[in-house]
PDB file of N, CA, C and O in Angstrom:
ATOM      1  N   UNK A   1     149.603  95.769  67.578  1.00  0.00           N
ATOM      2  CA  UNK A   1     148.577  94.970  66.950  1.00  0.00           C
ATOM      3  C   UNK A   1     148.098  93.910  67.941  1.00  0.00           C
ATOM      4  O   UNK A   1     148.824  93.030  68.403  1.00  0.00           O
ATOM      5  N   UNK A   2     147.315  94.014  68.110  1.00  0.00           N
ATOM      6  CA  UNK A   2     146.530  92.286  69.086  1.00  0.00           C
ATOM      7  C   UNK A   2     145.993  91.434  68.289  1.00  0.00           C
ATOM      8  O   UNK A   2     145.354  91.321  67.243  1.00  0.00           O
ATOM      9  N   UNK A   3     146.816  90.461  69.757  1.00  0.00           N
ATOM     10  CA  UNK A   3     146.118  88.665  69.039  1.00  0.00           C
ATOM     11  C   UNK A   3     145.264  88.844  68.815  1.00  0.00           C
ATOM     12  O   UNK A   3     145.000  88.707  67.621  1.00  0.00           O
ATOM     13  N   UNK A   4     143.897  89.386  69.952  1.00  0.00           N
ATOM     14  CA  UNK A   4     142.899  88.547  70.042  1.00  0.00           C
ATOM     15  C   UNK A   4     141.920  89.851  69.424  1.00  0.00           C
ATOM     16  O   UNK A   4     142.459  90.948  69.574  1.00  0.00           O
ATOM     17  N   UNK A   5     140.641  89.878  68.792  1.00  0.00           N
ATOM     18  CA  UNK A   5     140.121  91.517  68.496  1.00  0.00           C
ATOM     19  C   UNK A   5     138.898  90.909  69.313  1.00  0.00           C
ATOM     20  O   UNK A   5     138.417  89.807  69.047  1.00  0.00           O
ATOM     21  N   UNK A   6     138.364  91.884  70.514  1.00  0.00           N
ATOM     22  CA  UNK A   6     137.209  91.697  71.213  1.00  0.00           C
ATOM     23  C   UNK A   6     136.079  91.813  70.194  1.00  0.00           C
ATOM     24  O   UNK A   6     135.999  92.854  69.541  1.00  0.00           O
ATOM     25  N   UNK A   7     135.024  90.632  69.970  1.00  0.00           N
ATOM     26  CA  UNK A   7     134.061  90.726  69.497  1.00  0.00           C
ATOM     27  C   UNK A   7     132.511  91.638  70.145  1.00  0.00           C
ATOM     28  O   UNK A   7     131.787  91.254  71.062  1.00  0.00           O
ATOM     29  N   UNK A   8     132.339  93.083  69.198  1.00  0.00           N
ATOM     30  CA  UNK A   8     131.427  93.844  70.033  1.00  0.00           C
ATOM     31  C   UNK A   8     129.966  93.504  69.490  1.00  0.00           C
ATOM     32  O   UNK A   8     128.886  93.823  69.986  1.00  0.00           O
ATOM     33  N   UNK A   9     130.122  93.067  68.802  1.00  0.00           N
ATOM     34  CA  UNK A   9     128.607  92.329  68.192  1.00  0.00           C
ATOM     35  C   UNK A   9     128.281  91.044  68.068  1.00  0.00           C
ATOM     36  O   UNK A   9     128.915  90.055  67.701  1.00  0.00           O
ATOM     37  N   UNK A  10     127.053  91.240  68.478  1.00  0.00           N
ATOM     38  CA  UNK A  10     126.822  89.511  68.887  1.00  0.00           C
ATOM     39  C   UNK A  10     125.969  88.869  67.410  1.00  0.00           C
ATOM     40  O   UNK A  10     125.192  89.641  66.847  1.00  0.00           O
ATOM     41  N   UNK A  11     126.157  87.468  66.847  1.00  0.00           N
ATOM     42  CA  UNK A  11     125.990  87.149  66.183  1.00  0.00           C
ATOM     43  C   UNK A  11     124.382  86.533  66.004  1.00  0.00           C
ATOM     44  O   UNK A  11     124.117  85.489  66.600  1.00  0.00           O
ATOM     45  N   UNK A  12     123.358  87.180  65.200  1.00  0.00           N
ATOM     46  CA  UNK A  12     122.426  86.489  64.868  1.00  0.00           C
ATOM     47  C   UNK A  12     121.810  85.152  65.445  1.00  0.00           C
ATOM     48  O   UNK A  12     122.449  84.149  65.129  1.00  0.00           O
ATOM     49  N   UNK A  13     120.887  84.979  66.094  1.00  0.00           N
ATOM     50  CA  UNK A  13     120.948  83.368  66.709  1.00  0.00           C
ATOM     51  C   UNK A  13     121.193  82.950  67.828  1.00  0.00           C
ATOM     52  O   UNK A  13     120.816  81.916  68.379  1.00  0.00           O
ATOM     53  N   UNK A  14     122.029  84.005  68.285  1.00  0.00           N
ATOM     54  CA  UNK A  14     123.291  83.492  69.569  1.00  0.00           C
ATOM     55  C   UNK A  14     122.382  84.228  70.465  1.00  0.00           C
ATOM     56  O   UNK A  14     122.105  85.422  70.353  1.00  0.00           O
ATOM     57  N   UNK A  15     121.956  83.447  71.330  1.00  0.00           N
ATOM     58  CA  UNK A  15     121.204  83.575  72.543  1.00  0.00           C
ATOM     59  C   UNK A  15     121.842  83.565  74.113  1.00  0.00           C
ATOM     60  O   UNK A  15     122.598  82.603  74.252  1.00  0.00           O
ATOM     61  N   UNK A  16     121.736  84.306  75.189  1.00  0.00           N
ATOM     62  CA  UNK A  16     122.355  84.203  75.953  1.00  0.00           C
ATOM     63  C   UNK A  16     121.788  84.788  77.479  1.00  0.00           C
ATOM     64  O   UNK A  16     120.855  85.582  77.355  1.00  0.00           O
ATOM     65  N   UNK A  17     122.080  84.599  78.442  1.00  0.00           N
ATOM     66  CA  UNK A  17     121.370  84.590  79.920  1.00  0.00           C
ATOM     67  C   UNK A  17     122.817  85.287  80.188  1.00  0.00           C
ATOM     68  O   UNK A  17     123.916  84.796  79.931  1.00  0.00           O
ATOM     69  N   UNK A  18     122.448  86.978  80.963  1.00  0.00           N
ATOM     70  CA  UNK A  18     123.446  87.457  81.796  1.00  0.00           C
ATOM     71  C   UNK A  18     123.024  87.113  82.799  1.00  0.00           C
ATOM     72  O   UNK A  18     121.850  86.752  82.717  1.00  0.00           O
ATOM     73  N   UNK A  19     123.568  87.037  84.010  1.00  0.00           N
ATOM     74  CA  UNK A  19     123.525  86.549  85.527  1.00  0.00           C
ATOM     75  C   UNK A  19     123.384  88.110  86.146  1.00  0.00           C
ATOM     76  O   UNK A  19     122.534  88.270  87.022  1.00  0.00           O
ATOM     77  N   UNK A  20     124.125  89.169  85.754  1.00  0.00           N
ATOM     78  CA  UNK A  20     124.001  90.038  86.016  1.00  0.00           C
ATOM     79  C   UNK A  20     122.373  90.934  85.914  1.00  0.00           C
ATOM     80  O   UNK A  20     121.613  91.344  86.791  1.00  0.00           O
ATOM     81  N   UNK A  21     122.327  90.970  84.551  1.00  0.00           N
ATOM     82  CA  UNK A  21     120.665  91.678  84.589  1.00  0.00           C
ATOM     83  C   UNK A  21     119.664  90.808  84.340  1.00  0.00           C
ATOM     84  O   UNK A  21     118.696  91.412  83.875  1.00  0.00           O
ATOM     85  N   UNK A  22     119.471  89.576  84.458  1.00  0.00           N
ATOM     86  CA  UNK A  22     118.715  88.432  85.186  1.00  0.00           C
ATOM     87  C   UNK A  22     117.861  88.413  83.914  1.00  0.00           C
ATOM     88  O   UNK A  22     116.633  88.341  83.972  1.00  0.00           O
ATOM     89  N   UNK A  23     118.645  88.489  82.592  1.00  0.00           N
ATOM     90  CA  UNK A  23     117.408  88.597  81.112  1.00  0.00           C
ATOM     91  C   UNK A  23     118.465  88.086  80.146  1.00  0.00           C
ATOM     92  O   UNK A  23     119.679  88.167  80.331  1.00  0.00           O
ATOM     93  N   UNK A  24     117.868  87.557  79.108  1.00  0.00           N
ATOM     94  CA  UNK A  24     117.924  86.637  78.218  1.00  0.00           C
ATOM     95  C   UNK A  24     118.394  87.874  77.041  1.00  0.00           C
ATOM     96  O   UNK A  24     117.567  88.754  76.804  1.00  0.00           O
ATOM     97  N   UNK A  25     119.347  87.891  76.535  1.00  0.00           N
ATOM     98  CA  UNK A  25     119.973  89.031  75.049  1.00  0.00           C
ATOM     99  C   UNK A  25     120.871  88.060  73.892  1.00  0.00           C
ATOM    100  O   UNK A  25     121.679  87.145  74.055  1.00  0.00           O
ATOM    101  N   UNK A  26     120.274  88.777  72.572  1.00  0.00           N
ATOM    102  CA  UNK A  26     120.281  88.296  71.509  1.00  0.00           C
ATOM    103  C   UNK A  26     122.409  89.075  71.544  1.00  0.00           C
ATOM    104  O   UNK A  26     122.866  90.207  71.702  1.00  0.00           O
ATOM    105  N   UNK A  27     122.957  87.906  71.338  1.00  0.00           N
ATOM    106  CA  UNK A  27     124.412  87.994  70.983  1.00  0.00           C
ATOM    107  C   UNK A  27     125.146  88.652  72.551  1.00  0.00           C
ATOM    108  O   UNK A  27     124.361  89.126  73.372  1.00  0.00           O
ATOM    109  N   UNK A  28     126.986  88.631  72.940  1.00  0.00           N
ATOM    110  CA  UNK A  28     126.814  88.643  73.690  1.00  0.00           C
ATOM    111  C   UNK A  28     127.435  90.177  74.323  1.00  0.00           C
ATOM    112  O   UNK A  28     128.572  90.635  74.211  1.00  0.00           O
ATOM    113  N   UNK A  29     126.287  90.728  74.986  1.00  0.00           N
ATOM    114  CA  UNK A  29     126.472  92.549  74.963  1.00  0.00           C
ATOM    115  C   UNK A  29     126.921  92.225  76.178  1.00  0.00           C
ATOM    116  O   UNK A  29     127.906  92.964  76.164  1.00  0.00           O
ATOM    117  N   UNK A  30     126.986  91.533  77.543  1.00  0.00           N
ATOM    118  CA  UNK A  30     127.436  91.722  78.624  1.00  0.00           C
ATOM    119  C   UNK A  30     128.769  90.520  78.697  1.00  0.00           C
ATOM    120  O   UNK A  30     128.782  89.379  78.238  1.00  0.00           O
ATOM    121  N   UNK A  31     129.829  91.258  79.446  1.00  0.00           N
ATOM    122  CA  UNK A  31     131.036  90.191  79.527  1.00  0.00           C
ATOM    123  C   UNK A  31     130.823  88.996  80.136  1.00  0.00           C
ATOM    124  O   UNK A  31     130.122  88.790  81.126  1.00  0.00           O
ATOM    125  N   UNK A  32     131.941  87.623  79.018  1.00  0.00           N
ATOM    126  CA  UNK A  32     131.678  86.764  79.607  1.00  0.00           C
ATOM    127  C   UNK A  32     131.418  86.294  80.940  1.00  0.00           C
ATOM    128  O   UNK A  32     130.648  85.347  81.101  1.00  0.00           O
ATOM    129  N   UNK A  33     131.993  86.872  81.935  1.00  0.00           N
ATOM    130  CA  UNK A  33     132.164  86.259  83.309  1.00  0.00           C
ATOM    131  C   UNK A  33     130.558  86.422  84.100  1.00  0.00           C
ATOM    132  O   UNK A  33     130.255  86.122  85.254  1.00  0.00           O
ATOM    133  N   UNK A  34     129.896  86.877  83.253  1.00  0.00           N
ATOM    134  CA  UNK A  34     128.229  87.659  83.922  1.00  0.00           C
ATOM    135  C   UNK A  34     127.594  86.931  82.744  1.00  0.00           C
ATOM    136  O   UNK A  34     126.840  87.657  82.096  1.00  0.00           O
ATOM    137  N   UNK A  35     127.691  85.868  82.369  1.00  0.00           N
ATOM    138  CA  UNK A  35     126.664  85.403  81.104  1.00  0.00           C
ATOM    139  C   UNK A  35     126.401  83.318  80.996  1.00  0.00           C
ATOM    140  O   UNK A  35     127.212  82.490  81.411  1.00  0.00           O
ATOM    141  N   UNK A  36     125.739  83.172  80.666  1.00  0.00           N
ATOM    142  CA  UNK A  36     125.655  81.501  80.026  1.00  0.00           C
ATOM    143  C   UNK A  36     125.525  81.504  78.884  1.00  0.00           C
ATOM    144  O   UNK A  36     124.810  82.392  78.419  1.00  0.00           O
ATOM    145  N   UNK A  37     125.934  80.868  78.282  1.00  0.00           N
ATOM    146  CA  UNK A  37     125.322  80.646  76.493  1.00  0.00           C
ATOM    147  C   UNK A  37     126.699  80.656  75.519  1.00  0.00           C
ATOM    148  O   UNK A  37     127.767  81.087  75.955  1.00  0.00           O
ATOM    149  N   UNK A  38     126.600  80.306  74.603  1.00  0.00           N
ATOM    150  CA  UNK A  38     125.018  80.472  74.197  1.00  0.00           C
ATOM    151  C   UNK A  38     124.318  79.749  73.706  1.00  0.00           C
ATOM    152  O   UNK A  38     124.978  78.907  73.097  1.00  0.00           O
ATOM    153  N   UNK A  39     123.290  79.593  73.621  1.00  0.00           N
ATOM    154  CA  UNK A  39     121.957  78.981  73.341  1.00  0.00           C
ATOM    155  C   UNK A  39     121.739  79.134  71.798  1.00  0.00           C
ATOM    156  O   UNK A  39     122.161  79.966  70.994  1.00  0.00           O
ATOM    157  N   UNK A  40     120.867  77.949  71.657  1.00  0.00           N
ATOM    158  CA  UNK A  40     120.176  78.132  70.441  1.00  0.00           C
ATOM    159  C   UNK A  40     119.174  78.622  69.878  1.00  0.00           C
ATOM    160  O   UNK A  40     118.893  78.754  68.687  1.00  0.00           O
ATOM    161  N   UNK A  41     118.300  79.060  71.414  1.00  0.00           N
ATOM    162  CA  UNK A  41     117.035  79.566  70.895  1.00  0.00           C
ATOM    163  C   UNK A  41     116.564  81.102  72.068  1.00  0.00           C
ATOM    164  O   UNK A  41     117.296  81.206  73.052  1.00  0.00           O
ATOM    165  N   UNK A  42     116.104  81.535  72.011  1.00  0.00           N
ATOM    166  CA  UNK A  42     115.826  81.819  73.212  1.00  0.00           C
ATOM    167  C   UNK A  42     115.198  81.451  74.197  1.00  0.00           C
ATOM    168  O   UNK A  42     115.490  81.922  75.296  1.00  0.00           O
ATOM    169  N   UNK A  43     113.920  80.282  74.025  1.00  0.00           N
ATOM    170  CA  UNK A  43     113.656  79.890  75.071  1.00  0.00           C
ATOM    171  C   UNK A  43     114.470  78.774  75.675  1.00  0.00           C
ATOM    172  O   UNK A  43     114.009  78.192  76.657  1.00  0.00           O
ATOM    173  N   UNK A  44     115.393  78.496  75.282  1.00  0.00           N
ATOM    174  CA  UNK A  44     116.321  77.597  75.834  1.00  0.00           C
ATOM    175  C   UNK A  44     117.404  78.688  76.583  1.00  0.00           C
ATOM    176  O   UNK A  44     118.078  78.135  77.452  1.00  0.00           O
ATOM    177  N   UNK A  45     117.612  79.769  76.444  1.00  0.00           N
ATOM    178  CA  UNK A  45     118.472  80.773  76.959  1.00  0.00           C
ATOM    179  C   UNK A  45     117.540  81.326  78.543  1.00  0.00           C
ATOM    180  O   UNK A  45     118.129  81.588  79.592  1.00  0.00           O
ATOM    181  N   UNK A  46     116.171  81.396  78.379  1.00  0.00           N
ATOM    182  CA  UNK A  46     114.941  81.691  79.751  1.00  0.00           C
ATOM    183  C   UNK A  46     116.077  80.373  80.344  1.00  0.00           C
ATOM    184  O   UNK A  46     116.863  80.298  81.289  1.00  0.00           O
ATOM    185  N   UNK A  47     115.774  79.693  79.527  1.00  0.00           N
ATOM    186  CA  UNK A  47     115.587  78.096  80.949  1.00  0.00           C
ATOM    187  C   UNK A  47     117.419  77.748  81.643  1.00  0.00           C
ATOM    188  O   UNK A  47     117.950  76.884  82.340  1.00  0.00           O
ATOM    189  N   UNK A  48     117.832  78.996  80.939  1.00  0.00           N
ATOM    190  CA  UNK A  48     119.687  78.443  81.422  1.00  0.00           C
ATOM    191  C   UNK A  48     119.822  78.564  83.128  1.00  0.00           C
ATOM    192  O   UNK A  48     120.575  77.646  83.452  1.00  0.00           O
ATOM    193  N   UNK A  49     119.374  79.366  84.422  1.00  0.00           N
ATOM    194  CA  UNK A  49     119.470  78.434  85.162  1.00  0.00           C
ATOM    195  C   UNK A  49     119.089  77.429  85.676  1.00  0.00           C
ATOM    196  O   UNK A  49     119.811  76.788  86.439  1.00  0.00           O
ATOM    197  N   UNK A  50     117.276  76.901  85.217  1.00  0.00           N
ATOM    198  CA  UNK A  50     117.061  75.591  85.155  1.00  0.00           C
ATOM    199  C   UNK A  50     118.040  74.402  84.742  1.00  0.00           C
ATOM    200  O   UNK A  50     118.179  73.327  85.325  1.00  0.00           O
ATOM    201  N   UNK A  51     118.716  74.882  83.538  1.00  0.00           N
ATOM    202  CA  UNK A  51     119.503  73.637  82.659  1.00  0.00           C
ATOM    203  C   UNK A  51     121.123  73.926  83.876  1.00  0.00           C
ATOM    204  O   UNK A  51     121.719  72.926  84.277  1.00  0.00           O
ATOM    205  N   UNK A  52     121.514  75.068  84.215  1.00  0.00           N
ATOM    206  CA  UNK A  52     122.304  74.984  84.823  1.00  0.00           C
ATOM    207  C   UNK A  52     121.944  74.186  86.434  1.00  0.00           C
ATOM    208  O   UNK A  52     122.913  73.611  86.930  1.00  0.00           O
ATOM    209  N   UNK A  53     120.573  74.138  87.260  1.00  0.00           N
ATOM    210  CA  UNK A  53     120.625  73.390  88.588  1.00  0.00           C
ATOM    211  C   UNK A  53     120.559  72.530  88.310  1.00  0.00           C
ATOM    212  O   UNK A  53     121.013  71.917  89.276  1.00  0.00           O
ATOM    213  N   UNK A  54     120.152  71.453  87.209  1.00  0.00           N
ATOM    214  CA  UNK A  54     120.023  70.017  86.095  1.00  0.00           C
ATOM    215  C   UNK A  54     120.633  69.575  86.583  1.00  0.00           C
ATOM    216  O   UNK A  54     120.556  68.765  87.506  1.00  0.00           O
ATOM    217  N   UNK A  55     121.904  70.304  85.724  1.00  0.00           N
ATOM    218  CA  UNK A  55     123.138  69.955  85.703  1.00  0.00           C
ATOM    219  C   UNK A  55     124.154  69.624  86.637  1.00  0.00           C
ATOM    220  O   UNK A  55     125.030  68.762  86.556  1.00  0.00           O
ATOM    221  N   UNK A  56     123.763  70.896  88.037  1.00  0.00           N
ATOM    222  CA  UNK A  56     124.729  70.721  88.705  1.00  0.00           C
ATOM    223  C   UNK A  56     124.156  69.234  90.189  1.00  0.00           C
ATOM    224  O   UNK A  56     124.778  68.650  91.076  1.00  0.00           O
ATOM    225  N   UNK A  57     122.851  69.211  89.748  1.00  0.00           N
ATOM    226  CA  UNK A  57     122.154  67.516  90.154  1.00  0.00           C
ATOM    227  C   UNK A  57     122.583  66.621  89.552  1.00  0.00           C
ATOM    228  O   UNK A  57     122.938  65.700  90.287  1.00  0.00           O
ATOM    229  N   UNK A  58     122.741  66.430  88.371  1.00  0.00           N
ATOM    230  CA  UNK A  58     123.538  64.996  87.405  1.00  0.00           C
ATOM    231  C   UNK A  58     124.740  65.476  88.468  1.00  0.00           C
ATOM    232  O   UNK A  58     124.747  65.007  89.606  1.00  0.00           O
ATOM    233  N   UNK A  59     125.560  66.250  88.121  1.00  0.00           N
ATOM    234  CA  UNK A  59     126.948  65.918  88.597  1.00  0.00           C
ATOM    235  C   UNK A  59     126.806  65.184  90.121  1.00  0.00           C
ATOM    236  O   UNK A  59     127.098  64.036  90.458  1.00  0.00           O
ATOM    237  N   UNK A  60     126.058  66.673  91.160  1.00  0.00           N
ATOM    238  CA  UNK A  60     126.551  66.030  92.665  1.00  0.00           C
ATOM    239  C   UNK A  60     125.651  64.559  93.013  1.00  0.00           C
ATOM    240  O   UNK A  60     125.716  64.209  94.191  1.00  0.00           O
ATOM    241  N   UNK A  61     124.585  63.427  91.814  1.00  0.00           N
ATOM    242  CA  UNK A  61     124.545  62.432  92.359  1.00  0.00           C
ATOM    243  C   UNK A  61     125.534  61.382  91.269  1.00  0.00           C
ATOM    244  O   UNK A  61     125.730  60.210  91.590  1.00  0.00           O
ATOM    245  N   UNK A  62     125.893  61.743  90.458  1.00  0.00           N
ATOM    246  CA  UNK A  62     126.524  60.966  89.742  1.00  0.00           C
ATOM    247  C   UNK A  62     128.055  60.275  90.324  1.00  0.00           C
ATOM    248  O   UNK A  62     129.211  60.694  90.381  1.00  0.00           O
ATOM    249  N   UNK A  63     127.247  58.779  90.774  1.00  0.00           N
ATOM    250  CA  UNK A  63     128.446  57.714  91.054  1.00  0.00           C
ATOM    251  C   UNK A  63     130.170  57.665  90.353  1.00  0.00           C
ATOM    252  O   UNK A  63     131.082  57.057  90.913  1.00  0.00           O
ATOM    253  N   UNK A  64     130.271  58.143  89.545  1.00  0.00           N
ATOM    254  CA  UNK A  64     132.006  58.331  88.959  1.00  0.00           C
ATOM    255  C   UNK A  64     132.310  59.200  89.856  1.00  0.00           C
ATOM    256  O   UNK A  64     133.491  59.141  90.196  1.00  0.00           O
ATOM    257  N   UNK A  65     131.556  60.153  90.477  1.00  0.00           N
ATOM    258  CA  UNK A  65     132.142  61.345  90.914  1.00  0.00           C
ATOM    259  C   UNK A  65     131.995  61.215  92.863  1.00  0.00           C
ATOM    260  O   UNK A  65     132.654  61.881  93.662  1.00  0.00           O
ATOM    261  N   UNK A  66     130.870  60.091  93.227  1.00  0.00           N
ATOM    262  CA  UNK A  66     130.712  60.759  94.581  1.00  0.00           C
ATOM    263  C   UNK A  66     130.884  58.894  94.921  1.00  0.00           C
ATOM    264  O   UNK A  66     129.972  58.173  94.515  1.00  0.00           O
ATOM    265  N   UNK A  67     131.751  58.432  95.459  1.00  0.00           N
ATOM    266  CA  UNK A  67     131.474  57.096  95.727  1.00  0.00           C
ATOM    267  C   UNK A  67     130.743  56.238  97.233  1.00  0.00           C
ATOM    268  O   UNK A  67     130.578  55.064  97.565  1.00  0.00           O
ATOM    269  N   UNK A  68     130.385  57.926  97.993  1.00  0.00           N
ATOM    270  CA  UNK A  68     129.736  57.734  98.676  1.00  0.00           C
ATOM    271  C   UNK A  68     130.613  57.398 100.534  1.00  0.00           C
ATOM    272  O   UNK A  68     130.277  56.939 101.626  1.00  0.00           O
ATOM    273  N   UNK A  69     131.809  57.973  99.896  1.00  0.00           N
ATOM    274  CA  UNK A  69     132.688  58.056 101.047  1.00  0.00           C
ATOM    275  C   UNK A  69     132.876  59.055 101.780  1.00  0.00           C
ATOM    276  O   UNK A  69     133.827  59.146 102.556  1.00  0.00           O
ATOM    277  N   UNK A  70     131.982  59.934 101.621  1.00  0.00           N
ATOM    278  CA  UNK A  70     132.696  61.445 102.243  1.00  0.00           C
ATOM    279  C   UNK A  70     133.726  61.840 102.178  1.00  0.00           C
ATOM    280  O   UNK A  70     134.450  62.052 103.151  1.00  0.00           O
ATOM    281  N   UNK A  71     134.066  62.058 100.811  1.00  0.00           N
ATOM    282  CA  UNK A  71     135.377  62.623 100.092  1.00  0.00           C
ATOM    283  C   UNK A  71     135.438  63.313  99.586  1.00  0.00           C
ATOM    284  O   UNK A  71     134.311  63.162  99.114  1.00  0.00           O
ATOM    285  N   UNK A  72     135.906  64.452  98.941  1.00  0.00           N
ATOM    286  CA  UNK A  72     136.146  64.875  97.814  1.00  0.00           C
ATOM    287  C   UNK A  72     136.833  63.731  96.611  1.00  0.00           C
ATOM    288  O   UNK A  72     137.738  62.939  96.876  1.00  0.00           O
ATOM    289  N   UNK A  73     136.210  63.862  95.357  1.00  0.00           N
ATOM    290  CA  UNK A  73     136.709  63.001  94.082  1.00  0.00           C
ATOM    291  C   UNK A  73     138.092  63.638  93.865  1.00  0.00           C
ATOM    292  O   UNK A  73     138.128  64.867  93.811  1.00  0.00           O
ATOM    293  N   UNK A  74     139.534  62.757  93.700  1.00  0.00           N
ATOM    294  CA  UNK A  74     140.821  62.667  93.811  1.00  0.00           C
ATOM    295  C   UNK A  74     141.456  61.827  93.330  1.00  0.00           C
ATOM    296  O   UNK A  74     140.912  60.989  92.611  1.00  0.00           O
ATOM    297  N   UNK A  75     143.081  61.798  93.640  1.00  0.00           N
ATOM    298  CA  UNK A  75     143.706  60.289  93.338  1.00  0.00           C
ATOM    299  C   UNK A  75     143.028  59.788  93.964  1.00  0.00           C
ATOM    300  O   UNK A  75     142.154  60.318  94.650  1.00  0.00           O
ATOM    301  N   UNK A  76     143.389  58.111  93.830  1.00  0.00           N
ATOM    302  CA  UNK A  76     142.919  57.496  94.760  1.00  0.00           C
ATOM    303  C   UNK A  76     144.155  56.974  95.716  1.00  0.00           C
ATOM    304  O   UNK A  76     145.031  56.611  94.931  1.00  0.00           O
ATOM    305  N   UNK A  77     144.493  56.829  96.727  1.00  0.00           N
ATOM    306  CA  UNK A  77     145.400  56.388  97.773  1.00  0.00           C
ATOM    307  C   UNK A  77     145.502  54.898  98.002  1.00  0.00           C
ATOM    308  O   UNK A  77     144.663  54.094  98.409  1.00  0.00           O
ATOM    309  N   UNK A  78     147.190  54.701  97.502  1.00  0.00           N
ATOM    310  CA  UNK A  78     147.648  53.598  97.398  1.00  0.00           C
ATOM    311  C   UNK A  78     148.151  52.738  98.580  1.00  0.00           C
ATOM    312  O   UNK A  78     148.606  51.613  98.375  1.00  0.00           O
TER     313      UNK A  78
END
């Protein structure tokens, strides 16, 4: 018997961007590791690697994370 039961149908609503076939599908038919989402709409699922380069701009200028030392973010050394 298994824990977990792979879900083969994707749920109504559930919007999602494979990385793999570079298109936007209703629930999620391609495995996680090839997908974003999911989304709420579909045109918010088009725009997932827009919202994903956003994102990865907030992070690499965001001051908590880069203090402008040429570091990698870590302990800090006592």
């Amino acid at each position: 018997m298994a824990l977990f039961k792979k879900r083969t149908v994707g749920k109504p609503g559930e919007w999602y961007y494979c990385l793999e076939h570079k298109k936007v599908e209703e629930g999620p038919d391609c495995p996680g590791k090839d997908r974003f989402g999911p989304y709420a709409s579909r045109q918010e699922a088009q725009r997932a690697m827009d919202i994903a380069r956003e994102r990865n701009l907030e992070w690499e200028t965001d001051p908590r994370w880069h203090d402008g030392s040429g570091t990698e973010p870590g302990p800090k050394d006592d």
